[in-house]
N, C-alpha and C positions, 0 to 999 in steps of 0.2 A: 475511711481513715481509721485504722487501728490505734488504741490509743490501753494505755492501763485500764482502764473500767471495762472495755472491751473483753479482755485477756480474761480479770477476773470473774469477768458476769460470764464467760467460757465456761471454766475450771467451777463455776457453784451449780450452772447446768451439767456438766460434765457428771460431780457428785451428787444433784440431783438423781439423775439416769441410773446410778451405781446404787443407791440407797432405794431408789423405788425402780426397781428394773421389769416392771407390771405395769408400770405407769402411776402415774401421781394420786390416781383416784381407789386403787390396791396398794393392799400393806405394804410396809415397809420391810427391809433385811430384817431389821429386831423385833417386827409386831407391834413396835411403840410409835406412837406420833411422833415425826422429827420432821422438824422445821430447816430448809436451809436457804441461806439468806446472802447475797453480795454484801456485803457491810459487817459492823459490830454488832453485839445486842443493842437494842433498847432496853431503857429503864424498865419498861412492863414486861420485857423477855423474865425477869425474874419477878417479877410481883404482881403480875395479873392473873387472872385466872387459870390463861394459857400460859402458862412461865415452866419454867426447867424446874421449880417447885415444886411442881403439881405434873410430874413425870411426864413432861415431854421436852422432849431430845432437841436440839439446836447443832448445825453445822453453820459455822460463817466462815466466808471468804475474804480476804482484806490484802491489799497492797499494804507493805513496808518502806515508807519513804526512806530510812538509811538505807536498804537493799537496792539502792536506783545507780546505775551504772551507763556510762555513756558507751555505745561501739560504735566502729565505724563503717558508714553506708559505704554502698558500691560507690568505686570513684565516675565520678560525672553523672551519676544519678540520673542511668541510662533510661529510657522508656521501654516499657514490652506491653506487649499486647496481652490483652485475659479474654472473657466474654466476649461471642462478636453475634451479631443481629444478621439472619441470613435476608437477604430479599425476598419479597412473595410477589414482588410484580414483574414483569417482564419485556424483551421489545425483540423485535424481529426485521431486519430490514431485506429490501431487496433494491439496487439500484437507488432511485432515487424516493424512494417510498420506506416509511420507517410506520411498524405496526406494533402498535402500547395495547400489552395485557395482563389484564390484574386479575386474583381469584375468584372465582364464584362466594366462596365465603370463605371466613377468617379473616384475620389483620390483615391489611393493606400495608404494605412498609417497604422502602427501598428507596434508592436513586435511581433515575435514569437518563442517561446519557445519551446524546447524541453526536457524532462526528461528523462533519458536511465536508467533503472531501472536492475539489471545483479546479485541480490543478498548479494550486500553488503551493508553495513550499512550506506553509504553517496551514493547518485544515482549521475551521472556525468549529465550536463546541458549543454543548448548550447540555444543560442538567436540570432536572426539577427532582426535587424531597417528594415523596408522594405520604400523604397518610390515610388514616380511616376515612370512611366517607367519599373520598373522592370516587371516580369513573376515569377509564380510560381516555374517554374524552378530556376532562377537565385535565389531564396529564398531558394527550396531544396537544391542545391548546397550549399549558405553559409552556413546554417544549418549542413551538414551532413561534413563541414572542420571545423567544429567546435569539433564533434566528430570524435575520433581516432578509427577507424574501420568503420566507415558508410559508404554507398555511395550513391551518387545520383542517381535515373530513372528515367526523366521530371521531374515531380513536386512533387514526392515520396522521401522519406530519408527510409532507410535500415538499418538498425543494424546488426548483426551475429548473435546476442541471448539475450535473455531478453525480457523488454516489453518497449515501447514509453508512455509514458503521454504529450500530448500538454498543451499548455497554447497559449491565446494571449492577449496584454496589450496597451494599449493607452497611453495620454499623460495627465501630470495634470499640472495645474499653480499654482504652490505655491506661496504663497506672505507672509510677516509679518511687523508689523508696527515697522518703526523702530524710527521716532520724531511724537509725538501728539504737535499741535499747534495751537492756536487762533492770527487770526488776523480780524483787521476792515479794512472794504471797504466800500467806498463810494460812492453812485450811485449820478450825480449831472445832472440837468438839465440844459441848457443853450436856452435862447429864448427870443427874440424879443418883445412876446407875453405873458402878462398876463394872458390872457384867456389860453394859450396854457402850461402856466407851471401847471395851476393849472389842468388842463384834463391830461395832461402826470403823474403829480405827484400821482393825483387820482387813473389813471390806476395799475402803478407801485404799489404807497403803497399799496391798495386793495389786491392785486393779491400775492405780495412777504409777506404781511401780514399771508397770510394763508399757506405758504411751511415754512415747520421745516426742510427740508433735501434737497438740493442741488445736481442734479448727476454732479459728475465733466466729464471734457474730457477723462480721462482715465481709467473712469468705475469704481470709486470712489462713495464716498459721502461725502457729508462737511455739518455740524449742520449750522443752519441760524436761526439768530434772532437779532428782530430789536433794535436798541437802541437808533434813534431819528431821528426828523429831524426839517429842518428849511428853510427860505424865505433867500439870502442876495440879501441883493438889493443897497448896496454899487454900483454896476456899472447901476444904471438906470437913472444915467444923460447920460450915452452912450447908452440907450436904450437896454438895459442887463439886462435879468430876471434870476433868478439861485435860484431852490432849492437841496438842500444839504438833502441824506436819508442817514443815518448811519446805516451797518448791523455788526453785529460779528458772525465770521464764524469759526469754531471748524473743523480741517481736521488733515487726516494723512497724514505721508510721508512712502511710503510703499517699500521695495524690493521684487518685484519679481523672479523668475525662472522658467523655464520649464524644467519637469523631465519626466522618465518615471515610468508606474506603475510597483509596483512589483509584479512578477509571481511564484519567487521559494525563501526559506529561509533556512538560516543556519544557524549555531550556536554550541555553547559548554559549554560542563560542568565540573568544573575542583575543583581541591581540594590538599590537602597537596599532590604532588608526582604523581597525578594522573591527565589527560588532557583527554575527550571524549570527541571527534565531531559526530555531528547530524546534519540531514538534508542534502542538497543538495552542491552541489559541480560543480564550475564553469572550465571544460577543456577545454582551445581555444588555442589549439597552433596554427592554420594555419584559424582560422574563423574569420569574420567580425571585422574589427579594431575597436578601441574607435572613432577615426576621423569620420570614415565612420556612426557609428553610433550617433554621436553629429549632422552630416549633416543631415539624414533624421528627426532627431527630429526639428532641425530649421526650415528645408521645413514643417514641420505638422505644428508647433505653428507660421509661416508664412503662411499659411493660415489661420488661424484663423484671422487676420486681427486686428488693432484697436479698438475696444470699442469706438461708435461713439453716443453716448447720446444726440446728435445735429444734427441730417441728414440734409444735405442741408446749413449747413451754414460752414464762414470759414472767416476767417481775410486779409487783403493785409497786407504789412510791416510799416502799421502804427496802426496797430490796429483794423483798422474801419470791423466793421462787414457786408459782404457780401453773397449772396447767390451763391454757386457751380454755 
């Protein structure tokens, strides 16, 4: 879920990347130490050791709460699909014989399905989550306690009569916007040095001059564009230089989910007095729980990890941007 801290903790990495474009651990654009930070100073930004006093540079990043503006989401705050989790296990059927195969190594992940096809007009179905660890077997097995007459041999499911159709299905990440919103941020420079606000400002406007779109931290995007900027120089009897860049940044706030794909479908057709079902048909009385299957889908879309649009950087508990 994209939210303002998101946007801005973007926009202080983004100026990190511009101000040390060598990395965090090589100098800076000006040669001088410059701290940049999500937040305001601290009181020790100016009076400790390490302070703008004592020549070195400060960029902070801040939301403006009067710059907060309401838009309006898509209507019906449709779902769409993003990331999806491909399957690595497999099934094969022939007749009445259905064959479960998982990889030599790597992640185990996937659904698989089975269709028992026996001449009626709804086929009965049966599914199992598979995750790490398991075997082939322990797949045929849940599979074939899912159907009422199957049975397991290793990694084979069996039927009495009729035919199998497999299916296997992965994992998808739904998400849908549920607030669109505009807020301003303001990137402000802090320094000692004249020379130094105007080579840091340079850099920055240049650069954030020419990006329309923002990737946030969680694999987002937020519209950017500028609305101004300025010198105050109110604190330069303390030897305090400070420019002020104003952006407004257009984001969403999104819910996600992780599902699974679908394999088999059902349905009916109905009318004055009269109800026809069509399609497939789900029988588990003794097969793979909901629990069970909610778990292996957490372990898939727990692999899949983060959304990290910023390798290498990461904040302490004040803000300040550092390198991993």
């Amino acid at each position: 879920m994209t939210d303002v801290s998101h946007v801005s903790l973007a926009l202080a990495y983004r100026c990190a990347g511009l101000i040390y474009p060598d990395g965090m651990a090589a100098p800076s654009v000006t040669g001088r130490q410059t701290i940049v930070r999500r937040g305001g100073l601290l009181p020790s930004d100016l009076f400790s050791a390490q302070s703008v006093r004592n020549s070195v540079d400060y960029v902070t990043v801040a939301a403006s709460m009067d710059g907060y503006r309401a838009c309006p989401e898509p209507l019906g705050r449709p779902w769409s699909v993003g990331r999806r989790i491909a399957p690595t296990v497999g099934v094969s059927c022939s007749g009445a014989v259905a064959t479960v195969s998982v990889p030599l190594s790597g992640v185990i992940c996937g659904v698989v399905g089975l269709r028992w096809s026996g001449g009626s007009a709804v086929s009965v179905t049966a599914a199992y989550a598979a995750s790490g660890g398991e075997t082939a077997a322990d797949i045929a097995a849940g599979l074939a306690q899912g159907l009422s007459g199957a049975r397991a041999e290793g990694g084979r499911v069996i039927v009495p009569s009729g035919c199998l159709d497999g299916q296997v299905a992965g994992y998808g990440e739904s998400f849908r916007v549920t607030r669109r919103q505009s807020q301003r941020l303001r990137v402000s420079i802090w320094t000692t040095s004249a020379a130094a606000r105007d080579l840091l400002g340079g850099v920055l406007d240049t650069s954030l001059a020419a990006l329309s779109w923002l990737p946030t931290v969680d694999g987002g995007q937020a519209q950017l564009s500028f609305e101004g900027a300025g010198d105050v120089d109110n604190m330069q009897t303390q030897a305090v230089y400070r420019r002020d860049m104003v952006f407004r940044t257009v984001f969403d706030t999104r819910q996600t989910a992780w599902s699974a794909q679908m394999m088999f479908g059902v349905g009916d057709v109905a009318g004055p007095g009269w109800d026809v079902g069509f399609g497939d048909a789900m029988a588990r009385p003794a097969g793979q729980g909901d629990v069970a299957a909610l778990v292996a889908q957490a372990l898939a879309a727990q692999g899949m990890g983060p959304v990290d649009a910023y390798p290498g950087l990461t904040i302490d508990a004040f803000g300040t941007v550092q390198a991993v």
